[in-house]
Backbone bond lengths (Angstrom), bond angles and torsions (degrees), N, CA, C in turn:
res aa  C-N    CA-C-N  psi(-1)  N-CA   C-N-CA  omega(-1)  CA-C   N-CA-C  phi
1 X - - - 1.467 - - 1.525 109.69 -
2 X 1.519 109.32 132.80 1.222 95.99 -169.93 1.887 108.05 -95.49
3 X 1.399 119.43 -178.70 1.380 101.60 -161.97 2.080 103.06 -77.64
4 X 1.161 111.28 -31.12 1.323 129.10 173.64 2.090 101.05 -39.89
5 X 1.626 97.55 -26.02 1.726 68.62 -167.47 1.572 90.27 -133.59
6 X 1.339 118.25 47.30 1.782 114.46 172.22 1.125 93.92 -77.93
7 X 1.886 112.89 -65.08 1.855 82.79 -176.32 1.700 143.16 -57.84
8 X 1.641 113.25 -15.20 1.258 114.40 178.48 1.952 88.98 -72.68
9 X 1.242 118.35 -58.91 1.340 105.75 -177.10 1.621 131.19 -35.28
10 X 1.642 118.20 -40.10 0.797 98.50 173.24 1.378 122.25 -106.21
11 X 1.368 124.50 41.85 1.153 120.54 -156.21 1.990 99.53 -131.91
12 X 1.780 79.53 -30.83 1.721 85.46 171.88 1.901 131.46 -46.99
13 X 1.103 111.28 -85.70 1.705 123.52 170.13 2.001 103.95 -23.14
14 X 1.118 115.14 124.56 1.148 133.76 149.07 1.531 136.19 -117.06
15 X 1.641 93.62 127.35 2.178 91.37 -164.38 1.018 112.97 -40.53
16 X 1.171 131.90 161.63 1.605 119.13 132.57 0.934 138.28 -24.91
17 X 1.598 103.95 -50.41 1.654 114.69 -173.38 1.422 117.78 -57.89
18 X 1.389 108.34 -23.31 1.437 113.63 -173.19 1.886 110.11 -102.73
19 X 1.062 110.18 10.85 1.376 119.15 -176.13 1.135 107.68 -97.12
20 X 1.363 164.86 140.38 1.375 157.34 145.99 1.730 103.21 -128.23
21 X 1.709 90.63 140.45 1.425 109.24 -173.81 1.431 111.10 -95.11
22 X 0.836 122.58 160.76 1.442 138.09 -171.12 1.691 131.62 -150.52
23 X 1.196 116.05 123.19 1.353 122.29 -176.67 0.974 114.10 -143.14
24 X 2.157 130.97 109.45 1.161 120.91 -165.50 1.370 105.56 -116.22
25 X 1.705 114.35 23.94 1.254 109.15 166.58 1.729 100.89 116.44
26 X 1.318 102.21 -43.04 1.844 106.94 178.84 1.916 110.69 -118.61
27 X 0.945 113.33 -29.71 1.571 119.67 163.47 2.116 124.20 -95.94
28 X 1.213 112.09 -173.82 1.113 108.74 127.62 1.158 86.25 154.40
29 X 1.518 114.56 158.24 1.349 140.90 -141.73 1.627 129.16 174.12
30 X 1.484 140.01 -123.94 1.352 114.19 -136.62 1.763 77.14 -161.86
31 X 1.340 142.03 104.00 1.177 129.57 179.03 1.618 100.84 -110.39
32 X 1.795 125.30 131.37 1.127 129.78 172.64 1.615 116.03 -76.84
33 X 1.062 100.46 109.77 2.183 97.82 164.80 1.296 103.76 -46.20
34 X 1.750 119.04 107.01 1.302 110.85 158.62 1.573 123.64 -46.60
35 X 1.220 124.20 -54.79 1.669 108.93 162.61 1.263 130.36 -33.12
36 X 1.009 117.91 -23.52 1.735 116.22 -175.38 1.804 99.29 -81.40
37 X 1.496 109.05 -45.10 1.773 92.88 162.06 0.824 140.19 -81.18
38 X 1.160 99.56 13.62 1.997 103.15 164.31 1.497 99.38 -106.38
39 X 0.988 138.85 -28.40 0.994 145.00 158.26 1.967 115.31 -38.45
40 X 0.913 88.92 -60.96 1.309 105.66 171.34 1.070 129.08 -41.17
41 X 2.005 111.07 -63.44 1.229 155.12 -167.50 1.987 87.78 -60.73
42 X 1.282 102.55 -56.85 1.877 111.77 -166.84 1.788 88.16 -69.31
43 X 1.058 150.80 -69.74 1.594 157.09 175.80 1.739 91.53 -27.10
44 X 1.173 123.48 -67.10 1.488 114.01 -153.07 2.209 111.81 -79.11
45 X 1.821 90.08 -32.43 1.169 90.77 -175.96 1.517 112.17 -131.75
46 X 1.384 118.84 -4.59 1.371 110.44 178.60 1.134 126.56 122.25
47 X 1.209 145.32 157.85 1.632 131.22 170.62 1.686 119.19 -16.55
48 X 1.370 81.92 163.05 1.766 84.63 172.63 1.556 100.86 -88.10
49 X 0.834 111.22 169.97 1.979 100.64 -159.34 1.182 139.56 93.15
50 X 1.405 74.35 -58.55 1.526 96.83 -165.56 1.923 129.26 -89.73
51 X 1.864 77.94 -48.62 1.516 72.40 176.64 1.725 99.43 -125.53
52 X 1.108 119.12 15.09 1.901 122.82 171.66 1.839 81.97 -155.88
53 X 1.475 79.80 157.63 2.361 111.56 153.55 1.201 98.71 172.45
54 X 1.241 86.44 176.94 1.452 97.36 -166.51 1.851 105.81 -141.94
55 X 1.331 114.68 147.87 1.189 118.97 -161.85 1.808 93.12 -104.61
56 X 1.279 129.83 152.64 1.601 144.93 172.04 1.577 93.70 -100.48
57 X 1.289 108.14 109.45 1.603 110.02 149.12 1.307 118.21 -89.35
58 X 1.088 135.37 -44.95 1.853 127.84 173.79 1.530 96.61 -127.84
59 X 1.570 97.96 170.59 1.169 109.55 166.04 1.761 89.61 -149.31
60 X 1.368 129.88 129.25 1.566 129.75 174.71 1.160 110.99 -163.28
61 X 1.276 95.40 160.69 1.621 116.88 -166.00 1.963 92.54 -107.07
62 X 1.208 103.87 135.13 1.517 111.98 175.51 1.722 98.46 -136.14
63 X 1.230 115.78 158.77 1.521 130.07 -164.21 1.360 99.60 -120.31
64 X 0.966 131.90 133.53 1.424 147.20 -176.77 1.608 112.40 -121.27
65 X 1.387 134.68 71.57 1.876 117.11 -168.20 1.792 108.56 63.11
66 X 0.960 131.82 -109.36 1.375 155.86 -168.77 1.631 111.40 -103.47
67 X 1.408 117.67 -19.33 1.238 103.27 -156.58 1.715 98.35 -116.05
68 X 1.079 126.80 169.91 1.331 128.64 -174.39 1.619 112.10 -140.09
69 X 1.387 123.11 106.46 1.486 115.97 -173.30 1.174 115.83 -123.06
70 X 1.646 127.76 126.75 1.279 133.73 -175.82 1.770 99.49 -76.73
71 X 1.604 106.04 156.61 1.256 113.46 -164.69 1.552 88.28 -172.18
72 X 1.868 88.19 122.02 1.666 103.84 177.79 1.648 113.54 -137.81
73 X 1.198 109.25 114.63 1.404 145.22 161.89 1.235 112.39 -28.74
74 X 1.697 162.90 82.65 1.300 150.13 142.08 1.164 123.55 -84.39
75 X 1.507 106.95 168.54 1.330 126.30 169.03 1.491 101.86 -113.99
76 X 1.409 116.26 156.96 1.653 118.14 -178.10 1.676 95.11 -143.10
77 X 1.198 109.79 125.28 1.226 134.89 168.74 1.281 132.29 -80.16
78 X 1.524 154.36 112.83 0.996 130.73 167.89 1.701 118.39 -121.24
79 X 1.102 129.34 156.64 1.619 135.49 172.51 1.565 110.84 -94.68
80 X 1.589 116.40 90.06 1.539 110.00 -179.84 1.361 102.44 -120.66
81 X 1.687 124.84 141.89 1.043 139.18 162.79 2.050 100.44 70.84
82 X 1.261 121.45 28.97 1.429 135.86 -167.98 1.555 106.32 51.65
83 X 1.427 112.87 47.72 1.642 112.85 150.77 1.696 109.53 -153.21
84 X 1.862 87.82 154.39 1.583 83.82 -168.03 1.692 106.07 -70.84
85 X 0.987 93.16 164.81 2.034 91.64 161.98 1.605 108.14 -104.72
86 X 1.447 99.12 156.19 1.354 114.20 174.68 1.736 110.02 -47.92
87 X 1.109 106.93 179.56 1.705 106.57 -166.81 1.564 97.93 -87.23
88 X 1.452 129.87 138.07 1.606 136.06 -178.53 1.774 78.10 -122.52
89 X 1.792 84.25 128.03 1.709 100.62 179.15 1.387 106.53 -97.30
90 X 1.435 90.05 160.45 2.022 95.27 172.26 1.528 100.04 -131.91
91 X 1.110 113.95 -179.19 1.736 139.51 167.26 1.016 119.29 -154.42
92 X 1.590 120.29 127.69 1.396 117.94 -164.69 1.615 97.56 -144.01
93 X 1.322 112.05 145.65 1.314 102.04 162.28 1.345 98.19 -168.10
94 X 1.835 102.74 175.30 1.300 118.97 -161.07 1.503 130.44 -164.04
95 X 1.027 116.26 122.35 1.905 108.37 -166.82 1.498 104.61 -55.27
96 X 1.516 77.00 106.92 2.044 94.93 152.07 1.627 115.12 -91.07
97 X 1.286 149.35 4.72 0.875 154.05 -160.36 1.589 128.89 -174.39
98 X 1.212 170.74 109.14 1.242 161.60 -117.48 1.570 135.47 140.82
99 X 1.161 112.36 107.18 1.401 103.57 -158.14 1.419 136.09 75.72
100 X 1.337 122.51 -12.92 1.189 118.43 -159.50 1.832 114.24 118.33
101 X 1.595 87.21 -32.81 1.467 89.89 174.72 1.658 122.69 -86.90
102 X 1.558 104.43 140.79 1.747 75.47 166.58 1.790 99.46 -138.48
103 X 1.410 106.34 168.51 1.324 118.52 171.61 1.179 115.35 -106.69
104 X 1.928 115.95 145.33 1.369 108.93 176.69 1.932 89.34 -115.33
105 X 1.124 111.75 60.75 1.636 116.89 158.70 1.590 107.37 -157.48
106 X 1.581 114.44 33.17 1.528 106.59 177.04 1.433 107.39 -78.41
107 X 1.419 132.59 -17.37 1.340 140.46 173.25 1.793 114.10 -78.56
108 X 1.228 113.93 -10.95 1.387 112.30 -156.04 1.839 85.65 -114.04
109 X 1.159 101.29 -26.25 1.819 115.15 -176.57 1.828 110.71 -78.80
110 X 1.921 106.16 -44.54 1.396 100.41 -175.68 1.717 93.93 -79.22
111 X 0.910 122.14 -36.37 1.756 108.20 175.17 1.355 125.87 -64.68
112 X 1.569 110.87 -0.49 1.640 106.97 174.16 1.894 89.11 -105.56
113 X 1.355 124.86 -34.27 1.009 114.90 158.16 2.295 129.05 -41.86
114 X 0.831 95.15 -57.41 1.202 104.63 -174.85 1.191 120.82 -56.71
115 X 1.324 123.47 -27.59 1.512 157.90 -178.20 1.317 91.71 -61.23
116 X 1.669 98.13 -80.03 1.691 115.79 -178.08 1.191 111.11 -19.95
117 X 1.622 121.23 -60.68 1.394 151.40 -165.91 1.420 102.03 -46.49
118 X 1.497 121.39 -67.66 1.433 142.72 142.36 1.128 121.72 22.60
119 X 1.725 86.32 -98.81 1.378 128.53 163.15 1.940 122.53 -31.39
120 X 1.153 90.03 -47.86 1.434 91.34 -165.99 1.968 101.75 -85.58
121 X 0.911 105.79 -18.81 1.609 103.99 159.42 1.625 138.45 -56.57
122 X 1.806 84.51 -18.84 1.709 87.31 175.56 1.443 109.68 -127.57
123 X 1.636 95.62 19.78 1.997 113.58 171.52 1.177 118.10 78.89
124 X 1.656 113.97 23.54 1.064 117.49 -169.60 2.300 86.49 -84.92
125 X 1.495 104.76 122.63 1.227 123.95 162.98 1.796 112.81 66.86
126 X 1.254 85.49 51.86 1.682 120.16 -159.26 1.635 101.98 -80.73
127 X 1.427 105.65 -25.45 1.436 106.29 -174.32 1.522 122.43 -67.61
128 X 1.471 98.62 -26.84 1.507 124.08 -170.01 1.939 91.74 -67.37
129 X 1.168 98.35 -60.46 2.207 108.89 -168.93 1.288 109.17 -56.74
130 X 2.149 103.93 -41.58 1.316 70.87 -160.61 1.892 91.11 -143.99
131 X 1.311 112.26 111.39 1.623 129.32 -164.58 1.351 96.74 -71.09
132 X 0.870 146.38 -47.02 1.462 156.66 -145.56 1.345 91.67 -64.61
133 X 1.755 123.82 -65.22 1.168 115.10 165.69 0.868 137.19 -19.12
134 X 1.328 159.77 66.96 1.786 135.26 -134.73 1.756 85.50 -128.60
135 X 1.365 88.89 145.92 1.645 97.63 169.76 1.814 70.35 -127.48
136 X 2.000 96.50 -167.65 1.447 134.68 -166.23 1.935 79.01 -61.67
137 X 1.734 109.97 -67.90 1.071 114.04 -160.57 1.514 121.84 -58.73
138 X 1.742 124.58 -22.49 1.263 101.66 177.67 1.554 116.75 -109.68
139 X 1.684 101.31 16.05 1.570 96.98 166.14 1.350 117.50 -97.20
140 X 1.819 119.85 5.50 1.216 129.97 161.99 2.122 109.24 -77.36
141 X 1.172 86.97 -57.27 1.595 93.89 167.76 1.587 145.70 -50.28
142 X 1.844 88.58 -38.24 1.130 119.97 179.67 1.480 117.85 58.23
143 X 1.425 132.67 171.30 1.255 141.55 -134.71 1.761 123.92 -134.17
144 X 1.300 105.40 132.42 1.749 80.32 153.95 1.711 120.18 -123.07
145 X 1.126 120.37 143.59 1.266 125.36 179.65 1.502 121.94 -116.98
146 X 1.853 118.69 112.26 1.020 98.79 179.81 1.918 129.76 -59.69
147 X 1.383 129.55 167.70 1.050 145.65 -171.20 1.435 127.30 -154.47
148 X 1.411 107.56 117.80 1.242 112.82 -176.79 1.591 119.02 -108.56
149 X 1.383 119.68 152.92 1.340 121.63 -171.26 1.717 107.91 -140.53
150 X 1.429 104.73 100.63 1.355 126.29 -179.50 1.827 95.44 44.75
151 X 1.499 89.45 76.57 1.756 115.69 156.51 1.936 93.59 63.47
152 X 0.776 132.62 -8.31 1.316 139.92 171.26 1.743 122.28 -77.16
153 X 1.229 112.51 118.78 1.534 124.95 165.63 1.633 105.13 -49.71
154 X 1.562 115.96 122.38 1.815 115.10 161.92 1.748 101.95 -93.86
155 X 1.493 95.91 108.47 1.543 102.83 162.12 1.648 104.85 -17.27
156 X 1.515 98.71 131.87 1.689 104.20 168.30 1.603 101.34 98.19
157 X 1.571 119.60 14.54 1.282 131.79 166.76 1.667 109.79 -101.74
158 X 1.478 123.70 116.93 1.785 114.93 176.25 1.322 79.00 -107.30
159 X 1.019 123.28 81.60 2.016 111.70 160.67 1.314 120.95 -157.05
160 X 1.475 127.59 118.75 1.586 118.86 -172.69 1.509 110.45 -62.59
161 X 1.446 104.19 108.56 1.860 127.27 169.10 1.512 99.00 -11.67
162 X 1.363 101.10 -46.62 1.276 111.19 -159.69 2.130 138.00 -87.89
163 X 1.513 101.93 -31.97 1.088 100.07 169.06 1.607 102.87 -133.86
164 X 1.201 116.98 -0.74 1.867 132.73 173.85 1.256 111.55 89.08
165 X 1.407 118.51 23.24 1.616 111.39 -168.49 1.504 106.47 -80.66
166 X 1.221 123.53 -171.55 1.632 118.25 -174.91 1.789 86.56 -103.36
167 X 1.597 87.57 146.62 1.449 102.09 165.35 1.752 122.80 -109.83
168 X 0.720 124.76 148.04 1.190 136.54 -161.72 2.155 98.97 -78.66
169 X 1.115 133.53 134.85 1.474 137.81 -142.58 2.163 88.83 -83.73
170 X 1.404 110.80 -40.24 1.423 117.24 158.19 1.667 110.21 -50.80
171 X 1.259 141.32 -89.75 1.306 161.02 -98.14 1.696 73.33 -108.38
172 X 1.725 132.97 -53.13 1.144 109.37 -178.44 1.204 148.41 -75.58
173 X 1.807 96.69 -9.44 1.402 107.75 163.99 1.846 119.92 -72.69
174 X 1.351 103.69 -44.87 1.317 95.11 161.87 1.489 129.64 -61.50
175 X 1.005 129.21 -25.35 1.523 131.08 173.57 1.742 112.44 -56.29
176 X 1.547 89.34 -56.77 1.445 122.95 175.53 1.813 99.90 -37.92
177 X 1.145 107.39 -45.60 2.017 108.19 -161.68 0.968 86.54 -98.49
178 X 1.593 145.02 -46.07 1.575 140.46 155.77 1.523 160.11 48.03
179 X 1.784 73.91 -115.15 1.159 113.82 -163.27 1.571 118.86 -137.70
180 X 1.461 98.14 44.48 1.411 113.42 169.54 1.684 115.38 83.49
181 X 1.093 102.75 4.88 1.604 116.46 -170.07 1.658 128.55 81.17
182 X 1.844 90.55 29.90 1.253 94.83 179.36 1.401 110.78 -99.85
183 X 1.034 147.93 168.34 2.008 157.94 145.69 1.658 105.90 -65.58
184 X 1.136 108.36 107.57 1.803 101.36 -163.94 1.958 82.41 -125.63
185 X 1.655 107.80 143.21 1.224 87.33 141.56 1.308 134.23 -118.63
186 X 1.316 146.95 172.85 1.509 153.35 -118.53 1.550 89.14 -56.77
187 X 1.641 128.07 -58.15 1.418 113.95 -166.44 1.408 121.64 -74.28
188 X 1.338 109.69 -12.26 1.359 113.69 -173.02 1.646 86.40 -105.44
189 X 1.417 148.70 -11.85 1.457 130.77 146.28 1.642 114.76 -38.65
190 X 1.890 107.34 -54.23 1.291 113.29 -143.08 1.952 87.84 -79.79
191 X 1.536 122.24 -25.83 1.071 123.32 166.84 1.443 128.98 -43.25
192 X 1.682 107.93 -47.62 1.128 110.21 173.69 1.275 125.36 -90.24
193 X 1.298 118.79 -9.95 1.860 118.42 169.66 1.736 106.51 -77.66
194 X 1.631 123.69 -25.59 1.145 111.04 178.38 1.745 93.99 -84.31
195 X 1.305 154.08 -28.18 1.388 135.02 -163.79 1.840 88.23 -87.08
196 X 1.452 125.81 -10.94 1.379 112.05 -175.23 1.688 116.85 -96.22
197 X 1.469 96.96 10.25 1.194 110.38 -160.27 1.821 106.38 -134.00
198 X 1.245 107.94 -4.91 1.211 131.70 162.96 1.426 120.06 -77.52
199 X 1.610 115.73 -36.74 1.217 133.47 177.75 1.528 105.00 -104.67
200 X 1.114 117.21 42.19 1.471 116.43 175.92 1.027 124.16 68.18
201 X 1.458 136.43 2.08 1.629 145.36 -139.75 1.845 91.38 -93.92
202 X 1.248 99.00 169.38 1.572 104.95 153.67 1.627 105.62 -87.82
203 X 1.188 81.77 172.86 1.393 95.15 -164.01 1.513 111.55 -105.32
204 X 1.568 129.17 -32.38 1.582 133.79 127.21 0.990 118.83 -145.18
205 X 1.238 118.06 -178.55 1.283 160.08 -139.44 1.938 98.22 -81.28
């Protein structure tokens, strides 16, 4: 192992215990216990404070057609080798509004999102994104890998088509009915309702 990838090394593998599966009838896939990366985050570098945090640059509500999705901006900090690192960004977001329905934790959801976002930049729970990787341990465990079929999301993908971030098991079913049958997440949604709406399109569903 070279020294460049101890922390993706040990940051990759996620228990079981902290994995929960999910199937809501049109997806299903691999959901991470946000506690287990903070968990993690305190194991590799130390308190929150102390040895990681993370700074909030926005927090906003953007409108999509009918639907309304909060989306929050961080910075993530870490303390390695006794210096901080530059800021590793996230994006997270999450239906505050939809259908008729609304949530009063779409802000508390895109900030465990955004984290994720973070997170997965320095391989923290890397095994889950990306199978191909295989050590001893995740070809015992085994994998999921998203897959696409002529520009199309295959149910059982949580990952934006588009820049690979994790999608939230909500945010991808709606994308999923959407946005042409792709897995988008929130900015690359609001991306594609303005290019669908540029060309005259509706804007959703």
């Amino acid at each position: 192992m070279t020294e460049n990838l101890k922390i993706y090394e040990a940051g990759r593998s996620v228990p079981q215990e902290a994995q929960k599966q999910f199937n809501n009838g049109r997806f299903s896939g691999t959901d991470i216990n946000p506690m287990w990366r903070i968990k993690k985050l305190t194991e590799l570098f130390g308190p929150a404070g102390i040895g990681w945090y993370y700074k909030i640059l926005s927090e906003r509500a953007e409108t999509v057609g009918d639907t309304v999705m909060a989306i929050v901006d961080l910075e993530l900090y870490i303390k390695y080798n006794n210096e901080w690192s530059m800021p590793i960004y996230g994006t997270g977001g999450n239906v505050l509004l939809a259908k008729g329905r609304a949530s009063d934790e779409g802000y508390k959801m895109a900030l465990t999102d955004a984290l994720s976002v973070a997170c997965k930049a320095l391989g923290i729970g890397a095994d889950i994104y990306y199978s191909k990787d295989k050590t001893k341990y995740t070809e015992q465990q085994g994998g999921q890998e998203p897959r696409y079929d002529n520009g199309r999301s295959v149910p059982g993908s949580t990952v934006c088509r588009k820049c690979g971030c994790e999608v939230d098991p909500e945010n991808a079913a709606y994308s999923y009915e959407n946005c042409g049958g792709m897995i988008l997440c929130p900015e690359h949604q609001k991306a594609y309702f303005d290019w669908k709406r540029s060309r005259g399109g509706n804007q959703s569903a």
